[in-house]
C-alpha positions in Angstrom: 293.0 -94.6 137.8 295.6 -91.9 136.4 298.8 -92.7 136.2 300.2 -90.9 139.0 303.5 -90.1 136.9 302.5 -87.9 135.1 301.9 -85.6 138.1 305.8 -85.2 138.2 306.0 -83.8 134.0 306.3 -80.5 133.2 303.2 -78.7 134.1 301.0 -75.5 133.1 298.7 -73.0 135.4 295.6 -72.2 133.7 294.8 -68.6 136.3 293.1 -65.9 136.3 295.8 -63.9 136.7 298.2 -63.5 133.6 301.9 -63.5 136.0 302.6 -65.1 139.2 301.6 -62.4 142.0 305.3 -60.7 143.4 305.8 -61.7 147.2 305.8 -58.1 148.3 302.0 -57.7 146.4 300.8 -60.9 148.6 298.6 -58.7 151.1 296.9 -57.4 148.0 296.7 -60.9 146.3 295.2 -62.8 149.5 292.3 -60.1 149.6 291.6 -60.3 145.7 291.9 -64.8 146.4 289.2 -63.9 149.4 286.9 -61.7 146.9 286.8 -64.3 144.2 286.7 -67.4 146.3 283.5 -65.8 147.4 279.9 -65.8 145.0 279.1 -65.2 142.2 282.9 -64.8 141.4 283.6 -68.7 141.9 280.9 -69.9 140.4 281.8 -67.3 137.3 285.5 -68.5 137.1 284.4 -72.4 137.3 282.0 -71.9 134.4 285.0 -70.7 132.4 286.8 -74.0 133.5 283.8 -75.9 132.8 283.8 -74.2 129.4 287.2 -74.8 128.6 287.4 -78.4 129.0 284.3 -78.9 126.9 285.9 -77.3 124.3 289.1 -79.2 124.5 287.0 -82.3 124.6 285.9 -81.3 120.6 289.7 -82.3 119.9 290.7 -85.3 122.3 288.9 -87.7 124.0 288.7 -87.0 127.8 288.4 -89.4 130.9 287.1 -87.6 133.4 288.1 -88.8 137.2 286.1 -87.7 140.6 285.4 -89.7 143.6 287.1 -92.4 142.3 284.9 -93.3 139.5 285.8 -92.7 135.6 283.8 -91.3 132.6 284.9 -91.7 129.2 284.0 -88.7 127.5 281.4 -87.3 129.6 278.9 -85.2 127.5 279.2 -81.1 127.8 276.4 -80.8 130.5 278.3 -83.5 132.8 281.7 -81.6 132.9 279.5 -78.3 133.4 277.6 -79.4 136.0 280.5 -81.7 138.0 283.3 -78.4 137.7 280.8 -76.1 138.6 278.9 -77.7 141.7 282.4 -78.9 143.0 282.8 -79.3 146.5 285.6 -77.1 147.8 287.3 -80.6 149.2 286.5 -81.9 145.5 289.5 -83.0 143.6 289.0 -83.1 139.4 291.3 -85.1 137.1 291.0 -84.8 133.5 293.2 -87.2 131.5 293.5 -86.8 127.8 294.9 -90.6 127.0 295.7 -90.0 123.5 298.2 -87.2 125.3 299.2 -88.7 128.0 298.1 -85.6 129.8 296.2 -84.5 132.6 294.2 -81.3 133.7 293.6 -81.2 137.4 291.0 -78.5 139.5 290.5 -78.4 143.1 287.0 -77.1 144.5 288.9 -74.4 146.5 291.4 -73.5 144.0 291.3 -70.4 141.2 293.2 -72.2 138.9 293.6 -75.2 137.1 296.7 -77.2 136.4 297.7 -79.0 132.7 300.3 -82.0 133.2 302.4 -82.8 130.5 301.3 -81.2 127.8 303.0 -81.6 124.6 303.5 -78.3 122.1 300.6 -78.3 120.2 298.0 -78.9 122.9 299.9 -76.3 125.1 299.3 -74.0 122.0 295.6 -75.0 122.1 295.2 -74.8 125.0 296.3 -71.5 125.1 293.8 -70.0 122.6 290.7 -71.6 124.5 292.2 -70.0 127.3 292.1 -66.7 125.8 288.6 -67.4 124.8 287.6 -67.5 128.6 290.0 -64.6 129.6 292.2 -67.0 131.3 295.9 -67.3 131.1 298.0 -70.1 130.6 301.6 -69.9 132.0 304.2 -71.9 133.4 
C-alpha cells in the first residue's frame, strides 16, 4: 500500500483545461464536464493519461495500485488497458518509489493528480503533458 502521507504534499493537476475554470464560467464548465465525460471524449482523454504514464515509466520505476493489489512496473499495454477501461468508481494510484511520489486518476474524473513531485519530475512531467495536449498546473 501507498503511503497515505504523501496525499497531504504539495500536489499538481494534470487537466484538460490549461487554468482553473472562474466561478461565474461554472454553467459553461459543468456542460463542457457533461460533453467530455460522455464517449468517445473519455475514452480519448484516458488514452492521453494512459499515454502519459507509459512514458513516465521510461524514466522511473512505477508501482501501479488498483483494487488493492500492486504491480511493479506493469508493461505499457497493462497501464493502457487498466486507465482506459476504468470503471467510473475505479480509483488509480501510481507511485514512483524512487520519488516518493504519486499520480492518482479516478474513473469519473477529467484529470489526474501528481503528489509530491520534486522540480525535475514536475518539469518532466510537464513536457509529456504537452505532448498529450494536457496541462499541468497547480
Amino acid at each position: 500500500m501507498l503511503d497515505q502521507a504523501i496525499f497531504d504534499t504539495p500536489n499538481y493537476v494534470i487537466d484538460i483545461f490549461p487554468l482553473q475554470i472562474p466561478s461565474q464560467r461554472s454553467r459553461a464548465f459543468f456542460a463542457a464536464e457533461k460533453f467530455f465525460l460522455q464517449e468517445p471524449h473519455l475514452h480519448l482523454i484516458r488514452q492521453k493519461f494512459a499515454r502519459m504514464i507509459v512514458m513516465l515509466g521510461c524514466y522511473y520505476d512505477i508501482v501501479l495500485e488498483h483494487n488493492n493489489q500492486q504491480q511493479e512496473n506493469p508493461s505499457p499495454e497493462i497501464v493502457f488497458n487498466t486507465i482506459t477501461n476504468c470503471k467510473s468508481n475505479d480509483y488509480l494510484a501510481f507511485f514512483l518509489p524512487q520519488q516518493n511520489c504519486a499520480i492518482t486518476y479516478s474513473g469519473d474524473d477529467l484529470y489526474m493528480t501528481l503528489y509530491n513531485p520534486d522540480d525535475t519530475l514536475a518539469n518532466l512531467f510537464a513536457q509529456i503533458c504537452g505532448t498529450e495536449g494536457l496541462f499541468l498546473r497547480r
